[in-house]
C-alpha positions in Angstrom: 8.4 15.6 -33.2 6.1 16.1 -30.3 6.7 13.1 -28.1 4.8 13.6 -24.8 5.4 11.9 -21.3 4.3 11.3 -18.5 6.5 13.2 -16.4 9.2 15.3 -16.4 11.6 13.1 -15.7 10.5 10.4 -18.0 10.8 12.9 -21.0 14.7 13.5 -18.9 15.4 9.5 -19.1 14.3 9.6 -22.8 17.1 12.3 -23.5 19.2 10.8 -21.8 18.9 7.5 -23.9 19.3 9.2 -26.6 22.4 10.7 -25.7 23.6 7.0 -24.9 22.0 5.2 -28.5 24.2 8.3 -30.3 27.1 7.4 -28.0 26.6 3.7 -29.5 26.3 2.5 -25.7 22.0 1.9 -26.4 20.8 0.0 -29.4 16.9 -0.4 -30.2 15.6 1.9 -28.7 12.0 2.2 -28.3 9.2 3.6 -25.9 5.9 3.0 -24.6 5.9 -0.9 -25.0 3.1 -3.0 -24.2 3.1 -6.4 -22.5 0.4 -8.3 -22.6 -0.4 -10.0 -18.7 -2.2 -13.2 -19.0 -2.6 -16.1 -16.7 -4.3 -19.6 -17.9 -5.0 -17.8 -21.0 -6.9 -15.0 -19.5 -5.8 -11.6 -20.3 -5.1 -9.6 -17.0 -4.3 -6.3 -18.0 -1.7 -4.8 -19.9 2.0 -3.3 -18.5 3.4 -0.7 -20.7 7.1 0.5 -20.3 8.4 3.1 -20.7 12.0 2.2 -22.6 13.2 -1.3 -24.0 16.9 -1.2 -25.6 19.7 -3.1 -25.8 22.5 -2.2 -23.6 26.1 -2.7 -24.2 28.1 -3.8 -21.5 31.6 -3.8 -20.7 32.0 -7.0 -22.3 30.7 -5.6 -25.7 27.9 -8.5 -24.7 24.3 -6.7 -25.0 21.7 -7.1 -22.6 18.3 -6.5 -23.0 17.0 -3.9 -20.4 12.9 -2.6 -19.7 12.7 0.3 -18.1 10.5 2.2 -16.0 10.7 6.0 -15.5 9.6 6.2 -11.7 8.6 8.8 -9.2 6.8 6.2 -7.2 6.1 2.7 -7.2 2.1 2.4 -6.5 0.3 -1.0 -5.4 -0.5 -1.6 -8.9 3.3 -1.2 -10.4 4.6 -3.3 -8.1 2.0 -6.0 -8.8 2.7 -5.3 -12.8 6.3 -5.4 -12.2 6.0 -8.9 -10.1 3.8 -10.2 -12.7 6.1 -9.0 -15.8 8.7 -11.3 -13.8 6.4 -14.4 -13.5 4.6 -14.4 -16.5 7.7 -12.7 -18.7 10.8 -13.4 -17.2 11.7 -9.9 -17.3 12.8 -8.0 -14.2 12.2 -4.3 -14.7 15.0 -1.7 -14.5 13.4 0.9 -12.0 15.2 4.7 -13.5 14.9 7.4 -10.3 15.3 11.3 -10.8 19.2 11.6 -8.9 19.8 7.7 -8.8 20.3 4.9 -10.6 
């Protein structure tokens, strides 16, 4: 298939998914997703996640998660991820090697 990633445990999270769209826990599935960050009609820059799926909760309800694969959060992800809130409405699911 030859998927590559950015890190190790980003290509980790990815199998890990996987395991949960097979389980029938993850729907949609997808990676590398780009958002589009514009203000006043002027284009920012771009934020590109690492997962978007639908997750199934206790409930059976779905929620709609975007996730990020993180090692660290630098200046410019954490101005992304405040923007992907303002301009999106999406808060960002932060995934960490250990914890989740």
């Amino acid at each position: 298939m030859g998927l590559s990633f950015d890190s190790k445990w980003e290509a980790e999270r990815w199998g890990q998914l996987k395991a949960m769209e097979k389980a029938g826990v993850v729907t949609q599935l997808e990676r590398q997703i780009k958002f589009e960050l514009k203000i006043n009609d002027i284009k920012i820059c771009n934020y590109i996640a690492d997962f978007r799926y639908l997750l199934q909760q206790e409930d059976k309800s779905l929620i709609l998660i975007v996730e990020d694969a993180k090692g660290i959060q630098t200046p410019e992800f954490k101005l992304k991820k405040k923007m992907m809130k303002a301009i999106h409405g999406i808060d960002i699911h932060l995934s960490y090697k250990n914890k989740r």
